[in-house]
N, C-alpha and C positions, 0 to 999 in steps of 0.2 A: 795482755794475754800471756799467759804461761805455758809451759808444755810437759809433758811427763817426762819426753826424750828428745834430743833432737837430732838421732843418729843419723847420719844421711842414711836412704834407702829407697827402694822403689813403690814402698804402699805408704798413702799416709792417713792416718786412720782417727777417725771420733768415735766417741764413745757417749752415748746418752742416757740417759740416769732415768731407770726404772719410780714407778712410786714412791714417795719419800723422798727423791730428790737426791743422793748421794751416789757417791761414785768408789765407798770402799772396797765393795765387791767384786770389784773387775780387778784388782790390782796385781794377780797372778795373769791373767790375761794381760793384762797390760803389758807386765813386766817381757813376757812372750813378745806379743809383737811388736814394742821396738827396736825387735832384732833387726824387724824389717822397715825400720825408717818412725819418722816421728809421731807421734803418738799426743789425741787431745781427747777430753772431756768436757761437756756440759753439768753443769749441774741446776739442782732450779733452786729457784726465788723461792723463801720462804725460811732457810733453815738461819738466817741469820738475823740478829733484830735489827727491827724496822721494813723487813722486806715484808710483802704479800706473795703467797704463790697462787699460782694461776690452776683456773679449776675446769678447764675447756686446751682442747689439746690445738685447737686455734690459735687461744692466746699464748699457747709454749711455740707455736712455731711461728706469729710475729715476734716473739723475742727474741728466738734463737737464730732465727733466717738472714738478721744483723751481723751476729756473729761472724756468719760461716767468712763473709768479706774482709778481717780480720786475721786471718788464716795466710800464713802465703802462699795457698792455692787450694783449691777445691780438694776436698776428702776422696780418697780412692776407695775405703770401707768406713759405713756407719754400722756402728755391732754396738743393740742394746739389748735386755733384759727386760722382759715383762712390758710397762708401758716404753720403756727404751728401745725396745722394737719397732714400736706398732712408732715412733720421733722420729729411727731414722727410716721407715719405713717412706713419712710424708715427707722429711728433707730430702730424702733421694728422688718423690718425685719433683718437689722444687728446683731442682739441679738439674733433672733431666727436662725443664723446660728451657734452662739455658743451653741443653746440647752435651751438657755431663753427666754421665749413668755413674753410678757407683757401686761397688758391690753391695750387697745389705746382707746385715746376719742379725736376724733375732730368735734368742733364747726363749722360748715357750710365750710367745705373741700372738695376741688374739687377734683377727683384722674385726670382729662383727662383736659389740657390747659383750662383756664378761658377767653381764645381768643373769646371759642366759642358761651362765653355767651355777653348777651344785653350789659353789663355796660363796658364801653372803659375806657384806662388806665388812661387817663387824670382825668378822672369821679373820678377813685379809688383812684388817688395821691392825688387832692385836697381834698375829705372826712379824708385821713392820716393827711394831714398835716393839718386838720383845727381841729385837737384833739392834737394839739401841744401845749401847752401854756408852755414850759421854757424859763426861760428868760437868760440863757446862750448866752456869744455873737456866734453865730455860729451855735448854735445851731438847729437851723431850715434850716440851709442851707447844714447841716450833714445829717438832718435826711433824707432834700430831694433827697439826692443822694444815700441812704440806702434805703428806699422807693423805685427808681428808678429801683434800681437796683433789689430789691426784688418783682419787677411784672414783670421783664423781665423773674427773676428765674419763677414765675408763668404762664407767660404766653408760654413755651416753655418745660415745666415739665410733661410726663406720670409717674404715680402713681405704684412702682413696683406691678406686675403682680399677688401674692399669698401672703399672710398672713393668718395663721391658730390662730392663735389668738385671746383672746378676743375682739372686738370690738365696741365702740358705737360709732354712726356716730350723729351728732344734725344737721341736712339742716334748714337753713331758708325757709319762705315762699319765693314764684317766679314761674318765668317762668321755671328757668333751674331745679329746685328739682327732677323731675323722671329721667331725664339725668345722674342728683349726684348722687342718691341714687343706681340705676341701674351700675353706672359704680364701684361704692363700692363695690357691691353683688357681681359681674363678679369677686374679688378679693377676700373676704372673706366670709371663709362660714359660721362664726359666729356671722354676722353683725349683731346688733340689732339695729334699728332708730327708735326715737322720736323727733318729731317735733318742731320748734322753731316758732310758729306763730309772725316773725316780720322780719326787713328787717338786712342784714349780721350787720350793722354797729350800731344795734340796743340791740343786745344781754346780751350788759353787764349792759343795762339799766338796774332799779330795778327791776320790775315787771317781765322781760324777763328773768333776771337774777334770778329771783326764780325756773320758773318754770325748769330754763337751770339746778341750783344745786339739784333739788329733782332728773330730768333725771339723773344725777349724781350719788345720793346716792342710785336709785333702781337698777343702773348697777352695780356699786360694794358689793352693797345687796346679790348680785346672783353669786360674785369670791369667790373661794375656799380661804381661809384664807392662808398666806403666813407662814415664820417663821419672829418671831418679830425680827427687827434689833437690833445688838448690843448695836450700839449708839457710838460705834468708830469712829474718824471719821481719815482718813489717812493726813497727812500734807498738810497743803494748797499749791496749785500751783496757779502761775498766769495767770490768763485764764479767759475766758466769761463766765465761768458757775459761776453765782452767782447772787444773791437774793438779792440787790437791783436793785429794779425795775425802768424798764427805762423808756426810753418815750414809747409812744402809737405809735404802728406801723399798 
């Protein structure tokens, strides 16, 4: 296991990989919050060869739910993007069956199928793959089938039912936003939303991208402070939890 940071600090946070399976786009968020303590990412199975990625958001969280016990201690924030939300939406409630709530933050996260929104799959695959620029041989022809696979998991996925935990949900503007935000609320009673006035694919642009980290810092402004982590960290295993960051999913 690797880490992005391992500044000691009082929040320690994961990060879960949107469609497509990469983790480049958080890395200004990233760089942010390991002011506040250490800092980890998932990424998924599929972008490298010989892997298969997982097309049921089941099978991402048997694989990932190994991980979290790898970690030297339970994540205080999962904050993902797009299917990255809706990951650590269900690792938070798998935590909170152990008796650890988490904070959770996702960036324009659907809890109820994206079937039933305007933008068709195809729409969504080409916007993935046209933020692909590695020039690996194969590469794009990996990513396309982790992408693939990663809107089937979306489009075929209900949101489990209750989380008491902290919350912030960030909707982009659109059609579907009262849809999101309602079908969020039905689940958590501590939801807090602020708005992301641009389009989903749009977010990590500079400008959107501020207003996205101040939403950020006024939600965890408002969490009880944690205990500072050790800074131990337990023996690396080999696995997808790690912080180099992948491609754009």
């Amino acid at each position: 296991m690797s880490a992005f940071g391992r500044r000691p600090g009082p929040l320690r946070t994961l990060f879960l990989h949107p469609s497509g399976g990469g983790l480049g786009q958080y890395m200004a968020v990233i760089s942010r919050l390991s002011r506040r303590g250490p800092v980890y990412g998932i990424r998924a199975a599929g972008l490298q060869p010989g892997e298969t990625p997982d097309d049921s958001v089941e099978a991402m969280l048997q694989r990932y739910l190994p991980l979290l016990r790898t970690l030297p201690g339970p994540p205080d924030l999962l904050l993902g993007w797009s299917l990255g939300g809706v990951l650590a939406w269900e690792l938070a409630v798998a935590l909170a069956a152990t008796g650890h709530r988490p904070a959770v933050v996702m960036v324009d996260s659907f809890a109820e199928p994206w079937s039933a929104c305007h933008t068709g799959p195809g729409e969504l695959l080409g916007r993935i793959l046209s933020q692909s620029s590695s020039p690996e041989p194969g590469a794009k022809d990996r990513l396309e089938r982790t992408a693939t696979a990663h809107l089937k998991a979306s489009a075929e996925h209900h949101a489990s039912r209750h989380y008491d935990g902290p919350v912030l949900l960030m909707p982009c503007a659109g059609g579907e936003r009262e849809a999101q935000v309602a079908a969020w609320a039905r689940r958590s009673p501590r939801l807090v939303t602020r708005d992301l006035p641009c389009g989903h694919f749009e977010v990590f642009q500079p400008g959107h991208h501020r207003l996205m980290t101040r939403h950020l810092d006024a939600f965890l402004s408002e969490l009880p402070r944690g205990s500072e982590p050790s800074g131990e960290s337990r023996p690396s295993a080999e696995s997808r939890l790690s912080t180099v960051a992948g491609r754009h999913g």
